[in-house]
N, C-alpha and C positions, 0 to 999 in steps of 0.2 A: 763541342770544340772541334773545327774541323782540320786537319793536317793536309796540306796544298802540295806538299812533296812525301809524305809516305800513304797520300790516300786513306787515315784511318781516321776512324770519326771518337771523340771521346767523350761521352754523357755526365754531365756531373754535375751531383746532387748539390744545391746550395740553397734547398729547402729546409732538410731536416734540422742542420744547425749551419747557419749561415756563416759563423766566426769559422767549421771547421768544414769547409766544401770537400765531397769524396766522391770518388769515381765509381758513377752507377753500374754502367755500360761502356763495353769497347765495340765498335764496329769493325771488323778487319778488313781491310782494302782486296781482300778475296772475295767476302762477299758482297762490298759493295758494288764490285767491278764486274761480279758473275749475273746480277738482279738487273743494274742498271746499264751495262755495258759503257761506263764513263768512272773518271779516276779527277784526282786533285778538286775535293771541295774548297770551296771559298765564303762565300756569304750565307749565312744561316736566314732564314724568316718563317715566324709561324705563319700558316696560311688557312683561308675557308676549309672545311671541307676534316678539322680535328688533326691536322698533316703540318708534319715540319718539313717545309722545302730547305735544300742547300743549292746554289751555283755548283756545275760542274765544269772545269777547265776544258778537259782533254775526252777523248775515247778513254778506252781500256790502257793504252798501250803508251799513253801520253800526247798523241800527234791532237791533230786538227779534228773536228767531233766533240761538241760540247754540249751542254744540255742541262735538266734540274734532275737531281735524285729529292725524294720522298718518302718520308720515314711519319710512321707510327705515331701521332703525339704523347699515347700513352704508354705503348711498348716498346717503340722506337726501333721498332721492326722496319727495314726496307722493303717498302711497298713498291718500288719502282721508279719510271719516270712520268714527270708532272706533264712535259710536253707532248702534246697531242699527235702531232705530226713534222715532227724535225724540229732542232733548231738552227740559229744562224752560228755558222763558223767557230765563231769563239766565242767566250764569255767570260764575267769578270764578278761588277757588282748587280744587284736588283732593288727594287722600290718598286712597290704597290698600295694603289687607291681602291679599295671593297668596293666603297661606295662610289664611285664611278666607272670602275668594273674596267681596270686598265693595270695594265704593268711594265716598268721601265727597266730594261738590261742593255747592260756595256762590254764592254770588251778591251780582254788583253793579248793574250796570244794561248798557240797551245806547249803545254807543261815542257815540251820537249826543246823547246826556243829557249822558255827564258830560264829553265833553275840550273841549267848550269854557266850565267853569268850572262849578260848585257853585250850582245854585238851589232854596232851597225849597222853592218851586211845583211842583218836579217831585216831593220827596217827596208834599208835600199829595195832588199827582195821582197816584200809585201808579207810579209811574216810576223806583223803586228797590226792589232785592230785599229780605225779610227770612226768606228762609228754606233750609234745606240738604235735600240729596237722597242718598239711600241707593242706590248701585246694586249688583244681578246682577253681575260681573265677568267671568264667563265668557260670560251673558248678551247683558252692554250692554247693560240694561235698568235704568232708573228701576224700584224694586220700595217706595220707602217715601220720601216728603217728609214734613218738619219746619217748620211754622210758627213762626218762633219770635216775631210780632207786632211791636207797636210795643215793643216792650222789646229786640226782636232786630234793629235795622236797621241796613240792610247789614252783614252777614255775611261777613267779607273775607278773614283766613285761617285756616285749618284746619291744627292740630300733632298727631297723633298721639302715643302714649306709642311707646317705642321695641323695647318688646318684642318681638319677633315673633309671636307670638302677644296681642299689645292688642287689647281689645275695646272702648277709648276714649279722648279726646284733646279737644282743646279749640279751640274755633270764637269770633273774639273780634268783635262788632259794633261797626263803626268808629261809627257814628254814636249810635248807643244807648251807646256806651262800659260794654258789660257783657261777659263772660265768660262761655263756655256749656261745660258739662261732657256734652260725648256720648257716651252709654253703650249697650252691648248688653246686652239684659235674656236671663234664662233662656231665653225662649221666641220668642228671635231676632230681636226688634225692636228699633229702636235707641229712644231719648228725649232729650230734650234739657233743662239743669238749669241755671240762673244761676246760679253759683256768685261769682260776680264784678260790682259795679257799683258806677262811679266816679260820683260826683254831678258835674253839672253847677259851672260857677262864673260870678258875674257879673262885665262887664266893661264900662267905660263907652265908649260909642262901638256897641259889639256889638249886633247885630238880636235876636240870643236871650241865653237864655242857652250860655255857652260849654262843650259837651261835652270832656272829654280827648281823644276820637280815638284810638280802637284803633287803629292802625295796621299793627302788625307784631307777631307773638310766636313766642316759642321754647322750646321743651321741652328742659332739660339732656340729656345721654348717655347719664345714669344715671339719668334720670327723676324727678330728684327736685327741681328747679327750673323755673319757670316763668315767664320774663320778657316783659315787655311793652311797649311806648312809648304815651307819652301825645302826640303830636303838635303837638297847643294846648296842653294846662295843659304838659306840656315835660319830663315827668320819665321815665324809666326806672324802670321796675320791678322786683323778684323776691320770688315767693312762693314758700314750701314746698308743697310739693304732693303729700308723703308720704302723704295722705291726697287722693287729687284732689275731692274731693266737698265737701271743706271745708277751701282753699284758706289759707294762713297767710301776710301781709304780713311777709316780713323786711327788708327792706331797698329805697331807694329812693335816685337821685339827678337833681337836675335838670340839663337838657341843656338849654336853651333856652327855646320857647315863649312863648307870650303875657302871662306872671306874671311869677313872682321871675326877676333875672338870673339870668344863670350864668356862669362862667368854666373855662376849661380850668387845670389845672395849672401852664401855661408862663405865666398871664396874660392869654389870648384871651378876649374875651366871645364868648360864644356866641351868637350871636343868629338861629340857625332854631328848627329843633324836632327832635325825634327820630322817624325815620318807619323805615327797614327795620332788621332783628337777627338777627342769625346767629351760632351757637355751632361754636367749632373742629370736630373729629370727633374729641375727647377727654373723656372724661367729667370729667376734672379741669376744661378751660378754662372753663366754667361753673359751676366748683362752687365756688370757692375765696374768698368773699369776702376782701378785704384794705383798700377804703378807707373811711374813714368817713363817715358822712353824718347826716343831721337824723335819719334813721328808723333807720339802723340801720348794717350796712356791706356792700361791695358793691366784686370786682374792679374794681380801676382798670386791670389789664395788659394787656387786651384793649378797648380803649374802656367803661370800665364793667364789664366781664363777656360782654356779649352782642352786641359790636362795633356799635351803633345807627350808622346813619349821621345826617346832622342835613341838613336841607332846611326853605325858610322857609315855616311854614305857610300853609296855604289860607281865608278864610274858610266859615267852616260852620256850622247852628246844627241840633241834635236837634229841638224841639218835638214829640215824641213823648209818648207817654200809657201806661204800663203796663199792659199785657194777659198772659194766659199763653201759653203755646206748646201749639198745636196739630200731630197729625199726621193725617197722609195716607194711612195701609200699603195695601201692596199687596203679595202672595206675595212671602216673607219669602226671600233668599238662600239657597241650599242651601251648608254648609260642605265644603270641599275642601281638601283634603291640599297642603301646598304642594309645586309640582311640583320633581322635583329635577335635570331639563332644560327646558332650554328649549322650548315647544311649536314647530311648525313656522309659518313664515310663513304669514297671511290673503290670501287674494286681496284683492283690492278691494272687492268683492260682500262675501266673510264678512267684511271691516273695518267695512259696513253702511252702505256707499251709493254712489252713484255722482257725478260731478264737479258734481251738480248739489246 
């Protein structure tokens, strides 16, 4: 469990007795920051090679310098870092394909921007990400950035289709409130496609106008749904995504936010917003609408469908300007067979750097 503002990571058991989870391991933000010289974990993922990668925000110190720390699968010892030779600017979330030997990372800003509250002035000043980055996987190597401009800002998480073999998945821009459909083309570049974008709303009192706030999204089991939280306007989403390229509104319900009420079932007013969603590891738990709503209808079993949690939003405001997405490429991934053992453990050195 990683902590994004006090840097310390916390191991916990929910093997031994699952009804009573306890804390294995503490990593302390001393030495994670003295092995890997980066601070502010975010995205955990097992990876090849017996190693648990985490996203790392910032340097040591909080600024700009971001990169992967890598820990032990069995001892959960900080072996270092995963990147072979730098990485880009900032980072956020990840997704990885084995078997086609590629990985997908986003970007937010560094720790020093944003935990002590949301300003403008720092989008104005280029002091948040808008773009994603293709890597090498056997590599570690940055091989292909994605601009995705002022239409793309902050780029915060990244879903995958669930195939094993998917060649693409979807990247949602908190603050641009659009939807990006990234794809691999024939000739093994990726690209990135708006498939999605929520218009702003006004609000009296508010500096701008008010974006939705991608916040959190989630791809059904069976691929064929696609939910999303609006954080400020407050609602819950689901699209058909039978076609991912051209995205179908079915169904919506409001959880909160800054607009219309809302109320729970029992009678509760709702009064955050809807910010993180996570789907059972059942392809029914998000497939199944049953409640009805203004747009359409939409599981109530599971919180909604896509279990959103609800937290009071943040003030925030886009003023962004529509541009296209540019890329970056650079020698495109070679595809690989996914391995059907495990490879052997990285020294330190091949993990791709040392404590500093």
């Amino acid at each position: 469990m990683p902590g994004v503002r006090s840097s310390r990571v916390h191991v916990v058991d929910v093997a031994t007795d699952p009804r009573a989870p306890r804390i294995h391991k503490v990593i302390e933000p001393e030495e994670l920051k003295a092995k890997t010289g980066l601070s502010a974990p975010h995205t955990v993922h097992c990876m090849p090679g017996n190693n648990v990668v985490m996203s790392m925000l910032g340097d040591a110190d909080g600024n700009d310098g971001a990169g992967f720390a890598v820990l032990d699968a069995e001892t959960f010892e900080v072996k270092g870092r995963w990147e072979a030779d730098g990485a880009p600017r900032w980072n956020y979330d990840f997704w990885y394909n084995p078997r086609n030997g590629y990985l997908v990372s986003s970007e937010w800003a560094a720790p020093n921007t944003f935990q002590d509250g949301f300003d403008l002035e720092d989008v104005a000043g280029g002091r948040y990400g808008h773009s994603i980055h293709i890597w090498d996987l056997d590599k570690r190597q940055v091989v292909q950035d994605i601009d995705l401009g002022s239409e793309g800002m902050i780029p915060l998480e990244i879903r995958w289709l669930h195939r094993p073999d998917a060649d693409e998945g979807f990247v949602g821009a908190a603050l641009s409130s659009t939807m990006w459909l990234v794809r691999r083309g024939p000739d093994g570049r990726f690209g990135a496609t708006k498939v999605i974008e929520s218009p702003t709303r006004d609000l009296e009192g508010f500096p701008v106008p008010v974006p939705g706030l991608i916040t959190d999204l989630v791809v059904s089991m069976d691929d064929r749904y696609l939910y999303f939280s609006h954080w400020l306007h407050g609602d819950l989403r689901q699209y058909d995504i039978s076609d991912p390229a051209n995205p179908v509104l079915k169904s919506s319900v409001q959880l909160g936010g800054l607009f219309e009420p809302a109320t729970h079932p029992n009678g509760t007013r709702l009064t955050g917003g809807p910010r993180c969603c996570s789907c059972p590891w059942t392809a029914a738990a998000c497939t199944s609408p049953t409640r009805s709503t203004a747009v359409g209808t939409i599981s109530s079993t599971r919180t909604y469908g896509a279990g959103c949690s609800s937290s009071t939003p943040a003030t925030t405001g886009s003023g962004s300007t529509p541009t296209s997405s540019s890329t970056s490429t650079r020698p495109g991934p070679t595809r690989s067979t996914c391995r059907a053992a495990t490879p052997p453990p990285r020294s330190s050195a091949d993990l791709g750097g040392s404590a500093t």
